[in-house]
SEPAZA-131339 format. One record per atom (N, C-alpha, C): residue in one letter; x, z, y; residue number from 1. Coordinates in steps of 0.001 Angstrom, whole numbers. Layout:
# residues N
{r = A; u = X; w = Z; v = Y; k = NUM}
...
***
This chain:
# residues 51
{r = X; u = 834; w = 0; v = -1179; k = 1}
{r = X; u = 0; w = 0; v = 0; k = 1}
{r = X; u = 880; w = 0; v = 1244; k = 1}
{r = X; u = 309; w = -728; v = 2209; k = 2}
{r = X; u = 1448; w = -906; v = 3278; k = 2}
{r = X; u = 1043; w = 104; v = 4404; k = 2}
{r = X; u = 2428; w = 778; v = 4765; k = 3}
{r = X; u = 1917; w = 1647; v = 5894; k = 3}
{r = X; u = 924; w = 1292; v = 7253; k = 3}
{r = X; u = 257; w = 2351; v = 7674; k = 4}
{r = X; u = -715; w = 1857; v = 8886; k = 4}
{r = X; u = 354; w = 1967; v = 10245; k = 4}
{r = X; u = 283; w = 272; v = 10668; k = 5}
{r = X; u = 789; w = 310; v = 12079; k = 5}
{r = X; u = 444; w = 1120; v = 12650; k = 5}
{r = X; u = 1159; w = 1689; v = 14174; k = 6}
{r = X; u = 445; w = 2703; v = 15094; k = 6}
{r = X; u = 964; w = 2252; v = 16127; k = 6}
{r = X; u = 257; w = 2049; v = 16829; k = 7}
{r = X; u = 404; w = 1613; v = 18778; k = 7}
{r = X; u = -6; w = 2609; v = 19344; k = 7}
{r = X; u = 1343; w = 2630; v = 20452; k = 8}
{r = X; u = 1568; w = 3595; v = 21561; k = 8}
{r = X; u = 418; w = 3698; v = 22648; k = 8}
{r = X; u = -71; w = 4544; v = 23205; k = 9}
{r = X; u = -1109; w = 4326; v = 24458; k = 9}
{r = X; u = -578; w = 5522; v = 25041; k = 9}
{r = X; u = -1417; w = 5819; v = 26545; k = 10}
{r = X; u = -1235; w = 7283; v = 27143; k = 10}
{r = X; u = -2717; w = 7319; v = 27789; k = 10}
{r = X; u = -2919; w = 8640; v = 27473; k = 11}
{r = X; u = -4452; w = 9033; v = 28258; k = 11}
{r = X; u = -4664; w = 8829; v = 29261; k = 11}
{r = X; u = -6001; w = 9531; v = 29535; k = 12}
{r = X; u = -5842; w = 10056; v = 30799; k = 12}
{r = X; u = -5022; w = 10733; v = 31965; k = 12}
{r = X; u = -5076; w = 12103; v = 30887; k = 13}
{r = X; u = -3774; w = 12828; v = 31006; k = 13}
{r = X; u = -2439; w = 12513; v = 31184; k = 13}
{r = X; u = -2423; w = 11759; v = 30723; k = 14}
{r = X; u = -575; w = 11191; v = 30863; k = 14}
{r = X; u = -138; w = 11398; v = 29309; k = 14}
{r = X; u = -823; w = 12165; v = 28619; k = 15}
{r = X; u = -189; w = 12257; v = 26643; k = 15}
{r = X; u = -4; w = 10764; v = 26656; k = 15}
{r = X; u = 619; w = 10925; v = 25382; k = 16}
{r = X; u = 1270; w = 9666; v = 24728; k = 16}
{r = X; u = 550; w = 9657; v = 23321; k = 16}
{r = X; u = -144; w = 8815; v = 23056; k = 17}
{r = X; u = -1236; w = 9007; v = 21877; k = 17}
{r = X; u = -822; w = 7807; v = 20819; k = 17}
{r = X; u = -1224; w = 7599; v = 19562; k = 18}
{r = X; u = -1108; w = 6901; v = 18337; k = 18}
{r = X; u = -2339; w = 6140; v = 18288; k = 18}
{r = X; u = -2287; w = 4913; v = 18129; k = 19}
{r = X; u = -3642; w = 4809; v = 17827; k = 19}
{r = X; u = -3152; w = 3355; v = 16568; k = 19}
{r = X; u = -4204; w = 3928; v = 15280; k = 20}
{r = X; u = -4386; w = 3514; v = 14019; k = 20}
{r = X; u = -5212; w = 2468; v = 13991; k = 20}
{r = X; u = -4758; w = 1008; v = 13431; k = 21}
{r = X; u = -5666; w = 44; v = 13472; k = 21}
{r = X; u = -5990; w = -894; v = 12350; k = 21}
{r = X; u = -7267; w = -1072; v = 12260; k = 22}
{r = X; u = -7913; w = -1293; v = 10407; k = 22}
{r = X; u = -7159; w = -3250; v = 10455; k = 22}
{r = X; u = -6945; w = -3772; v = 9103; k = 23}
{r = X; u = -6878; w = -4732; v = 8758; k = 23}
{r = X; u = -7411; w = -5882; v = 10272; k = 23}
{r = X; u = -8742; w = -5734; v = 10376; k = 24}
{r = X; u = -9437; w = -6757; v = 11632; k = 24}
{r = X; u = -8718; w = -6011; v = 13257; k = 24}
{r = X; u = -7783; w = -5174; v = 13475; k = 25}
{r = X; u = -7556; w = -4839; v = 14741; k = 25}
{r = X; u = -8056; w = -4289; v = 15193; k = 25}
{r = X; u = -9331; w = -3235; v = 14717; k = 26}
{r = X; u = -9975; w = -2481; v = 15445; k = 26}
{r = X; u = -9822; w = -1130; v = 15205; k = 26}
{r = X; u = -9393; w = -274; v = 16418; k = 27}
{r = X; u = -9166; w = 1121; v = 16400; k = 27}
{r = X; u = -9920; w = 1947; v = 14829; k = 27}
{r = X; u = -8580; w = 2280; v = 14673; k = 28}
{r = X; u = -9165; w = 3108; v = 12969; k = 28}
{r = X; u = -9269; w = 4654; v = 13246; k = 28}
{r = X; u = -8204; w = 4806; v = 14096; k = 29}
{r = X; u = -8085; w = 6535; v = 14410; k = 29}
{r = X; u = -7321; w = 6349; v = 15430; k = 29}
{r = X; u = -7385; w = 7537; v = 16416; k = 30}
{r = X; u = -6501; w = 7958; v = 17566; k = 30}
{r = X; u = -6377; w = 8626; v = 17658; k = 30}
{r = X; u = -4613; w = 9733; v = 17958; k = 31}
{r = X; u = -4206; w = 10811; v = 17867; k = 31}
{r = X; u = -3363; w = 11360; v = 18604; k = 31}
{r = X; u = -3561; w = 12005; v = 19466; k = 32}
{r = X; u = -2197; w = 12435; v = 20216; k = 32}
{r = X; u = -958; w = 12299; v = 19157; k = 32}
{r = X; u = 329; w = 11909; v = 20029; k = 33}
{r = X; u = 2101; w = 11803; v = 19367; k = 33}
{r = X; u = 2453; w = 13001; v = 18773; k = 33}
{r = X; u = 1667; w = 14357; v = 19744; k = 34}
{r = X; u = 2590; w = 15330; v = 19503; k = 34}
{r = X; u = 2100; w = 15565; v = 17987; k = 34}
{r = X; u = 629; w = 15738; v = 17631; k = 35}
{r = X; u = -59; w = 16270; v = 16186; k = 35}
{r = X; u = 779; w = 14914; v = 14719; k = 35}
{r = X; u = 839; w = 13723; v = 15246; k = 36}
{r = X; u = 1265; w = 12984; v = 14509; k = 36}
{r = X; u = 2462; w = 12553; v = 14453; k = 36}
{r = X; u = 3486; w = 13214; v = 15067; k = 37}
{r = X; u = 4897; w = 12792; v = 14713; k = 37}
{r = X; u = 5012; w = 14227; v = 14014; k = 37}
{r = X; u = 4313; w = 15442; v = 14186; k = 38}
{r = X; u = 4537; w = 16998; v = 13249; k = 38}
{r = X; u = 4448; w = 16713; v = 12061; k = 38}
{r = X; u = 2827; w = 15995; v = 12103; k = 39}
{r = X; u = 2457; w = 15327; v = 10308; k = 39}
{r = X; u = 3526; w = 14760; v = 10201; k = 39}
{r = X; u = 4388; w = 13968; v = 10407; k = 40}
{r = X; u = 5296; w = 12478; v = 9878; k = 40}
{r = X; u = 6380; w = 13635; v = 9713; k = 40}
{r = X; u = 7001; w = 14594; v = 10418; k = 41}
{r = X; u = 7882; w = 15805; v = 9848; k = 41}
{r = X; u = 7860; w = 16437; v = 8845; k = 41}
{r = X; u = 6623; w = 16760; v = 8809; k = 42}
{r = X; u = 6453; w = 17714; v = 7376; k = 42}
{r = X; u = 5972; w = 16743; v = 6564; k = 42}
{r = X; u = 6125; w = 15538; v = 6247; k = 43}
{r = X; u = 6364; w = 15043; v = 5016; k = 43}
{r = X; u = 7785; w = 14161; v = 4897; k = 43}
{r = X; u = 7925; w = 14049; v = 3336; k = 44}
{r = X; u = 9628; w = 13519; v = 3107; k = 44}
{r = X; u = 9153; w = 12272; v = 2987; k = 44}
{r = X; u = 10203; w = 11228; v = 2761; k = 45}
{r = X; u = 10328; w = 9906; v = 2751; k = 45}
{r = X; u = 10588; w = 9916; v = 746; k = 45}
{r = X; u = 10269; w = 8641; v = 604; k = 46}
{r = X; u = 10993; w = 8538; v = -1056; k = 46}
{r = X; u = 12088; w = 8707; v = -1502; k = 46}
{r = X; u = 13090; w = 8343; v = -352; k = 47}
{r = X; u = 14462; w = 8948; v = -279; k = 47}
{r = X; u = 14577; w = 10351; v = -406; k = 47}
{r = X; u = 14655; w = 10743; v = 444; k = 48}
{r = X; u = 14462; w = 12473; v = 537; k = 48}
{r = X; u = 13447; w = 12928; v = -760; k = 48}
{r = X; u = 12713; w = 12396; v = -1190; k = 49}
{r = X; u = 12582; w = 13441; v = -2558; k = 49}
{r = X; u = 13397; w = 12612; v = -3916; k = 49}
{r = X; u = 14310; w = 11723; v = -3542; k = 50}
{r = X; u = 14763; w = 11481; v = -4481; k = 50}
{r = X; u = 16420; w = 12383; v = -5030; k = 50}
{r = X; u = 16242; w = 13043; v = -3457; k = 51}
{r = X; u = 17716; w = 13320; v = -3733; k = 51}
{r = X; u = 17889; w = 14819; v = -4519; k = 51}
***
């Protein structure tokens, strides 16, 4: 399965947000950077659990 692209945006606010987009280009999910680069931390790569 191929990873889900994520494009950069910024709010209102000025955050810097993720936003997830389905096969046809249309917004799948949107997430603030800060909650979704934590998720992308606390998980390993295939590398890293290979070692």
């Amino acid at each position: 399965m191929a990873k889900a692209r994520r494009t950069t945006h910024r709010s209102s606010k000025g955050t810097k947000l993720y936003a997830v987009r389905d096969s046809k280009g249309r917004f799948k999910d949107i997430q603030s950077y800060k909650r979704s680069h934590a998720a992308d931390m606390r998980r390993k790569s295939k590398k890293e659990k290979a070692r």
